[in-house]
Phi, psi and omega in degrees: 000321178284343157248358160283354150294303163327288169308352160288341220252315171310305202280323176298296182330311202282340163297023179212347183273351179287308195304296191294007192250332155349130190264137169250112251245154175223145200246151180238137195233185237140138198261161177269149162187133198302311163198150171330344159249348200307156174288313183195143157225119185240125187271131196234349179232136159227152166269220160238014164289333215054013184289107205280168111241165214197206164200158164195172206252133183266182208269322189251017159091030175230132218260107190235133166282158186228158148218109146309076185234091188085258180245016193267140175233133183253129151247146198239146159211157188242145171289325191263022199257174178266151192227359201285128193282182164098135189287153170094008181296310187109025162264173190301130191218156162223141185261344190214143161197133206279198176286356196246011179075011169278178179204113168301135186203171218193154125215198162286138179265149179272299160335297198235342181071026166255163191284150194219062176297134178229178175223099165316093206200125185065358139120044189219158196240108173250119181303095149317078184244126190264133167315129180020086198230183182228015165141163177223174185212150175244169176210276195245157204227134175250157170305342153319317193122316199296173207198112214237149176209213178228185174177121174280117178301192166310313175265019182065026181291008166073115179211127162290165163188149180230157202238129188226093180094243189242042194232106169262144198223123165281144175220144183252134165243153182288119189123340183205135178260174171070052178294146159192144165259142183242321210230165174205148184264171193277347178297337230031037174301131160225151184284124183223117163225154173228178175245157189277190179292334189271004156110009194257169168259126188254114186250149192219155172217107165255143179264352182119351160239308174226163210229111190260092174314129183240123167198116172314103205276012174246059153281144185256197157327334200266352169084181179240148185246114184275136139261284194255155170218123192280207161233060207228348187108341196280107171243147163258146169195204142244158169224139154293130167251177216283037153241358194052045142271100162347109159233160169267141195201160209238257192135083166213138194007102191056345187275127184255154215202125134273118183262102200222126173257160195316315204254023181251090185317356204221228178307171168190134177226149180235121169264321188241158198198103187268210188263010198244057135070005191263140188225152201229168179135171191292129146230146166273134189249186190288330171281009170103349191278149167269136180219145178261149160208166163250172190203098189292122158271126131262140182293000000 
């Protein structure tokens, strides 16, 4: 008897001496800006290269997707895009970008006013159109190539999808609308969220079969939002907490860490997430302005 206590006694210890040895991850953060006059910079990807991609607004309010990479700037514009700056305008932006510097993206056609997605590569713009859709949108781009959104069907209807060689295949989750993917790992894991019935947001890591629930648990009713997913096991994303403020968060072994930057009055959203633990997103500051940043983890 007296040594099965020891030993029990033994297993507790090295259990607590494990807990206390937990590594705690610290964020060191920096704001992006595209160039000295830009305006608005908003970061929406990194690689694992660091190379952001985004969009930003110039001094006469006009909106060019970018790749930041270190102090070097690619600004990309399309003719048939909408130019009006600021996000959610529906001018040209990329959301996703791999290792190899292509980049996903999406705007408004000036021509028909439906979403027009593409992928950027090689100083060339290639269309993304999910079949007889009523616009499509890109968010991530894997190294692979695949290539993850939204698309509105024929009656206009909300669906994720991810596009593989030259096959696009939709994905639902059962139970909830207004589905979207946004991010994808070279595994082909993709971030996938919708909103539930109660009008809150329902988050996922799908493998292409089953949909594995993500939720941050100091979320309020309006829920988590999955973004980036590395190829490490790792996601960023957001959640509203019971004041419905937009915080950021990080997903790493097993764990959920808020990622906030510092200098932010309001919201704070993490959109990109590479394999070093580096996360790219938004903040609103006291004057109400959106600011991109990055945010180095350490262990």
């Amino acid at each position: 008897m007296k040594k099965s206590i020891l030993g029990g006694l033994v297993v507790l210890m090295f259990v607590a001496v494990s807990l206390a040895a937990a590594p705690t991850l610290t964020f060191t953060f920096s704001d992006v800006h595209a160039n000295k006059t830009a305006t608005e910079t908003d970061s929406f990807a990194v690689n694992n290269a660091g190379a952001i991609a985004g969009d930003y607004v110039d001094s006469a309010g006009i909106q060019h997707a970018m790749i930041l990479a270190g102090k070097k700037l690619t600004t990309v514009n399309h003719k048939g895009c909408n130019t009006t700056g600021g996000f959610s305008s529906g001018a040209i932006a990329f959301y996703g970008i791999n290792s190899a510097g292509a980049a996903a993206g999406w705007c408004t056609s000036t021509k028909t006013a439906l979403a027009e997605a593409f992928v950027y590569s090689a100083g060339k713009l290639t269309a993304i159109n999910f079949p007889k859709s009523n616009g499509t949108q890109a968010y991530g781009i894997n190294d692979k190539g695949d290539v993850v959104g939204l698309y509105l069907d024929s009656a206009s209807v909300q669906h994720g999808f991810v596009k593989k060689g030259s096959k696009y295949t939709s994905i639902d989750v059962t139970g909830d609308t207004s589905t979207e993917a946004w991010g994808i790992n070279n595994a082909g894991q993709i971030t996938v969220f919708a909103i539930s019935s109660a009008g809150g947001y329902d988050s996922f890591l799908y493998n292409g079969k089953t949909f594995k629930k993500i939720s941050d648990p100091s979320a309020g009713t309006e829920g988590t939002i999955v973004r980036a997913p590395n190829n490490k096991g790792d996601i960023a994303g957001t959640y509203f907490n019971s004041a419905s403020v937009e915080t950021g968060f990080l997903l790493h072994g097993g764990k959920y860490y808020d990622v906030v930057d510092p200098k932010a009055d309001n919201d704070t959203r993490n959109d990109g997430l590479n394999d070093k633990l580096e996360i790219v997103g938004r903040y609103a500051n006291s004057a109400g302005a959106t600011v991109g940043f990055k945010a180095t983890t350490k262990q």
